[in-house]
N, C-alpha and C positions, 0 to 999 in steps of 0.2 A: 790578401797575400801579396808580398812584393814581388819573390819570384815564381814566377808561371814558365819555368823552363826545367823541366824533369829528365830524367834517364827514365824513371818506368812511372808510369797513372796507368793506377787500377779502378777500374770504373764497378764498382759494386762492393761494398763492405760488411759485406757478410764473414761468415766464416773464412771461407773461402779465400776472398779478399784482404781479408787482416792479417791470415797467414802467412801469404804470401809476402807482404807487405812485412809485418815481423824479420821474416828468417830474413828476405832480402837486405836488410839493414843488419842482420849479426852476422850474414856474409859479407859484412863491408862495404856495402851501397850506402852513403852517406842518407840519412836520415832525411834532408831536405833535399831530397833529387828526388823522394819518392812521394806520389801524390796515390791519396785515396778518396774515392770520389761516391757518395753516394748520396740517396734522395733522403734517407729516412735520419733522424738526428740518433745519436749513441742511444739518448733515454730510450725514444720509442721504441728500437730493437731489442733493446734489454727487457723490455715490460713483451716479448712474446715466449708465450706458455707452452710450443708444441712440445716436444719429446722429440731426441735425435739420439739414435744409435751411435758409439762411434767404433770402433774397433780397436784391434791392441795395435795395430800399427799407426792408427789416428791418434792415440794416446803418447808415442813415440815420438812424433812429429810434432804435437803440444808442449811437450816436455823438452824440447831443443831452445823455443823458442821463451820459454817460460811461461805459457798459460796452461800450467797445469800444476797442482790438484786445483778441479774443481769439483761442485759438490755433484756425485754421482754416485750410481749403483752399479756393480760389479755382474756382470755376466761370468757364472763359472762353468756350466753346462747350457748346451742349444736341443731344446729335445724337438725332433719333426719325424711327423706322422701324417698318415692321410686319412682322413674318417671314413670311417665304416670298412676299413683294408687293415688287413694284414699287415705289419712290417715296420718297422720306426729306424730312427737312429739321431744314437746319443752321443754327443763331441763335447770332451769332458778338457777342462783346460789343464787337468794332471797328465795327459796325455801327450801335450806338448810342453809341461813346467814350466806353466807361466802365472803369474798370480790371476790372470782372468782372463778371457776371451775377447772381451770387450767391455761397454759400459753403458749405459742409459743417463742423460742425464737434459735438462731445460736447454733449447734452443738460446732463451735470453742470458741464462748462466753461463754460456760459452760465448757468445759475443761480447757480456760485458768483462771476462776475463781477458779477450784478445783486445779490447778496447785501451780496457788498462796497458796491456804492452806494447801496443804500440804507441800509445800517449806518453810511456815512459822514454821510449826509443825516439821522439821529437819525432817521428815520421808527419810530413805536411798530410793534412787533412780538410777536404771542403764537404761539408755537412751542413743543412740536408742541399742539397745540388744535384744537378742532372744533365749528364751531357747529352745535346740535343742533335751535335752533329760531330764527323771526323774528316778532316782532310789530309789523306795519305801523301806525304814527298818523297822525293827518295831518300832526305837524310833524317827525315821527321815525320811525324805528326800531330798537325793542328786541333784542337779541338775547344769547339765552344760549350761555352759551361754556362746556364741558365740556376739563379736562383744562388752564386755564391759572391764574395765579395769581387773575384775576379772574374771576366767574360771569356775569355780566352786564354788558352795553353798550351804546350806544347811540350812532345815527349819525345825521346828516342825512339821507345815501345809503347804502345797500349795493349793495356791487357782487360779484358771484359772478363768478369766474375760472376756477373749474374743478369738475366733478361737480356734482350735482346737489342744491339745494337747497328749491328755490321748490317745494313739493312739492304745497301745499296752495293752491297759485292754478291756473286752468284751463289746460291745456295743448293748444298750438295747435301741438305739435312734428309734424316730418317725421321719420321714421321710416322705414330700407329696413335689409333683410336683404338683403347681395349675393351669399350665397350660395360669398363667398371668401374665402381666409387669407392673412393677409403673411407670407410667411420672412423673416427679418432677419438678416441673419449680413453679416461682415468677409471680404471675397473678397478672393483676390489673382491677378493674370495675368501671363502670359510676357511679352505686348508692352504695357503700358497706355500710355494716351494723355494726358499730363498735363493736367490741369485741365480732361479735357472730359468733361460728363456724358451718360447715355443712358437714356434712355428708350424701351423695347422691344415693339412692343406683339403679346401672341400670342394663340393661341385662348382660353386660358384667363384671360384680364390681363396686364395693363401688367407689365415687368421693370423696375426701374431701376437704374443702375447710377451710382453719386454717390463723385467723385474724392475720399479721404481719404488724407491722406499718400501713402504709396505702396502701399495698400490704394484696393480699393472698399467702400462700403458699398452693401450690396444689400438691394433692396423688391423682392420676386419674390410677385406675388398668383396663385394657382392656386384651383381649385374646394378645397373642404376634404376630400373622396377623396386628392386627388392630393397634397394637403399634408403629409397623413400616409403616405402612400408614398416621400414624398422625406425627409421627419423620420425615417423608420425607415431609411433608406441609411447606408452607411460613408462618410466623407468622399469618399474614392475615386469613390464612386461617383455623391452629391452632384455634384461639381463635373463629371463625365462628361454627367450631364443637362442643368447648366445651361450645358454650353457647347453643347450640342444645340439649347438652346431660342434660346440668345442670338446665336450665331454664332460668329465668327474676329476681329472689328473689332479685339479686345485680347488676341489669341493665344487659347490656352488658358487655363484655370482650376485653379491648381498650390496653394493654400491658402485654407482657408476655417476661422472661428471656429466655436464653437457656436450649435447654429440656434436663434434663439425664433421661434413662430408666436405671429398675432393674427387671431382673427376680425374680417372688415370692414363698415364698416354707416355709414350715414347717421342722423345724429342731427342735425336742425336746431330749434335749440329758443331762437329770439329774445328770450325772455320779458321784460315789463318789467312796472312797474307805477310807480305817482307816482313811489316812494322806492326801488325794487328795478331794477336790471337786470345782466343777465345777458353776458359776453363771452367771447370764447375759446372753447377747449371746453367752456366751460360753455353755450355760445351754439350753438357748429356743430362737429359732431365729423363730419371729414370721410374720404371714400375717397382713402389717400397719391397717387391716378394722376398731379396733378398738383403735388404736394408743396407746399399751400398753406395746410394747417391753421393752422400758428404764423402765417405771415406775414399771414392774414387774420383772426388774434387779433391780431396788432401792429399791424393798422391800425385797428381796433376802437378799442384803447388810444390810439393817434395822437389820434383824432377824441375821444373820452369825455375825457383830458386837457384837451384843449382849452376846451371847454363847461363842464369839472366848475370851473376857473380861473378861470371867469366868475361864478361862482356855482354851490354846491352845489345845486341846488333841482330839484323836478320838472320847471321849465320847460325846464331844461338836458335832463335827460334826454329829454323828449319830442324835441327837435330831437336830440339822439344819433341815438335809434330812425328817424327820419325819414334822416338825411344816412347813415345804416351801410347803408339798405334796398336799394341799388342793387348795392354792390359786394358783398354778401351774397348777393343774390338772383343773379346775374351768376355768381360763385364757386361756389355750390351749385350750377345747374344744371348748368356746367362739368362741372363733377368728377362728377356722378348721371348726368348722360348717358354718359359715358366710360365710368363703371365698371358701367352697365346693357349698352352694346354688348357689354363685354368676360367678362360674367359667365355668357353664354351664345352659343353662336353664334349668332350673328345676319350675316342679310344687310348691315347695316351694317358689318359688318368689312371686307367687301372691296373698300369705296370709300372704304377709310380709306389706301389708297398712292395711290391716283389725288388725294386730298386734299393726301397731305404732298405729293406730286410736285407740285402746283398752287401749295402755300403756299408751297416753295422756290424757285422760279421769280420769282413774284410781290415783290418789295419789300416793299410797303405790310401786304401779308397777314402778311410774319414782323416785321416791325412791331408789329403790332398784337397777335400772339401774346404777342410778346418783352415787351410792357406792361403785357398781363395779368399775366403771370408776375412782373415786377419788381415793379410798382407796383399790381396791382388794378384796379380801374372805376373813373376818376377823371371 
């Protein structure tokens, strides 16, 4: 690259990342002032298979920038239950008139869509690279970049999107070990229930179970004992347990992919500084109970777009940090308190059906649920 002189480098090109990157350029940030900067090449990220929720307000923020439709399944109803209790509730997307709740679709099928727009939007891009170091000034910042054709750069703002960078400024991060693993495997059932997702909650954690085609994808958190009791099973025998845990709602359990597990943990790490901040998992790596990681990176990016269009400069950032603190703080505690009850017994489990039974009853309560989920703390 010739020019190594930015208004914003985004150091992680994930979702996240691209998004940001996208909108910043249809708000008028000239496409070569904006550097994207990550280790992994487009192919590589496109070729991965997880499953990522997104929501109707992540769909919204897709749609602005133009990577959307892609190919996805439709969330119309979220049904959550706790086993062996009493009490459910069901948030139906006629309830608020909207074509869906959210949508399930391939991690790699969303990145190679924002790929495409920003390749269409000329946005500068160093692929695969790695920035090794940052030097904050007061009108810039430096940064050395390992593995692309330039060594060094420099930006108005830096913005970190994913992993950890800021390493050498003081950290105010939250931090929990929950003491549980996610199984992630491609289920499939006798009766499934199209386009309704679930969410299961038992002694050990949250199940959930997310319509994909004519698969589910499944987030089953267990203690880490039990994770690898179930990782060392035959499929046969796999699917015997989780239909044990999960119930009958979608028949039995007659096909399943190979399993990956993930240790789960709370990392909330907001950092800023004048010329530096931090978003996405780079910002809050969350417990999946409430599958809200991505969508409250996309809303991070909503608001930073917004502010950075106005002007690159500290000032913008400071009001970022300010206006993100509510739905962040809100989001975090959500999801820490859920996956704290779930991570150990606790007497809070067992007023957790007399809950949902209360919230499905109620109007106003799955309301208000159903906003968090969509939209966040507005």
């Amino acid at each position: 690259m010739t020019d190594t002189t930015f208004e914003v480098a985004i150091c992680g090109a994930g979702p996240a990342g691209m998004a940001l990157a996208a909108l910043l350029a249809k708000r008028g940030t000239p496409a070569q002032r904006i550097a994207l900067i990550d280790a992994k090449t487009l192919e590589q990220a496109s070729k991965d298979p997880r499953s990522i929720a997104l929501s109707w307000g992540s769909r919204q923020i897709l749609e602005e920038i133009g990577a959307w439709p892609v190919a996805a399944t439709a969330i119309h109803q979220i049904h959550v239950s706790r086993r062996g209790q009493f009490g459910r509730s069901l948030i139906d997307r006629d309830e608020h008139k909207l074509p869906a709740l959210g949508y399930v679709l391939r991690y790699g099928d969303l990145v190679t869509a924002l790929g495409a727009v920003c390749e269409r939007a000329g946005i500068a891009t160093l692929r695969p690279a790695r920035v090794e170091a940052i030097d904050e000034g007061a009108d810039a910042v430096a940064l050395t970049i390992a593995g692309a054709d330039s060594s060094s750069a420099s930006a108005a703002i830096v913005v970190q999107a994913e992993g950890g960078l800021f390493s050498d400024q003081e950290s105010k991060a939250q931090h929990r070990d929950y003491q549980q693993t996610a199984i992630i495997a491609q289920v499939r059932s006798s009766r499934p229930i199209a386009h309704r997702a679930y969410e299961r909650f038992t002694e050990q954690g949250p199940l959930a179970l997310l319509p994909q085609g004519e698969d589910y994808s499944l987030v089953w958190c267990v203690r880490p004992d039990t994770a690898a009791r179930l990782q060392a099973l035959d499929d046969a025998a796999f699917l015997a347990e989780l239909g044990a845990a999960f119930g009958e709602r979608v028949g039995s359990f007659t096909h399943a992919s190979p399993r990956l597990a993930f240790p789960l943990g709370l990392n909330a790490d907001p950092r800023s500084s004048a010329r530096t901040v931090a978003i996405g998992n780079a910002a809050q790596t969350l417990h999946p109970v409430a599958g809200q990681g991505l969508n409250l990176g996309l809303r991070d990016v909503a608001v930073l777009a917004r502010l950075l269009a106005q002007g690159a400069n500290p000032t913008m950032l400071a009001q970022f940090t300010e206006l993100r603190r509510q739905d962040r703080d809100t989001t975090v505690r959500l999801t820490d308190t859920m996956a704290r009850i779930f991570a150990n017994d606790s007497p809070a489990q067992a007023l957790l059906g007399l809950s949902l039974a209360a919230i499905d009853m109620v109007g106003p309560a799955r309301g208000v649920l159903a906003e968090l989920m969509m939209y966040g703390r507005r």
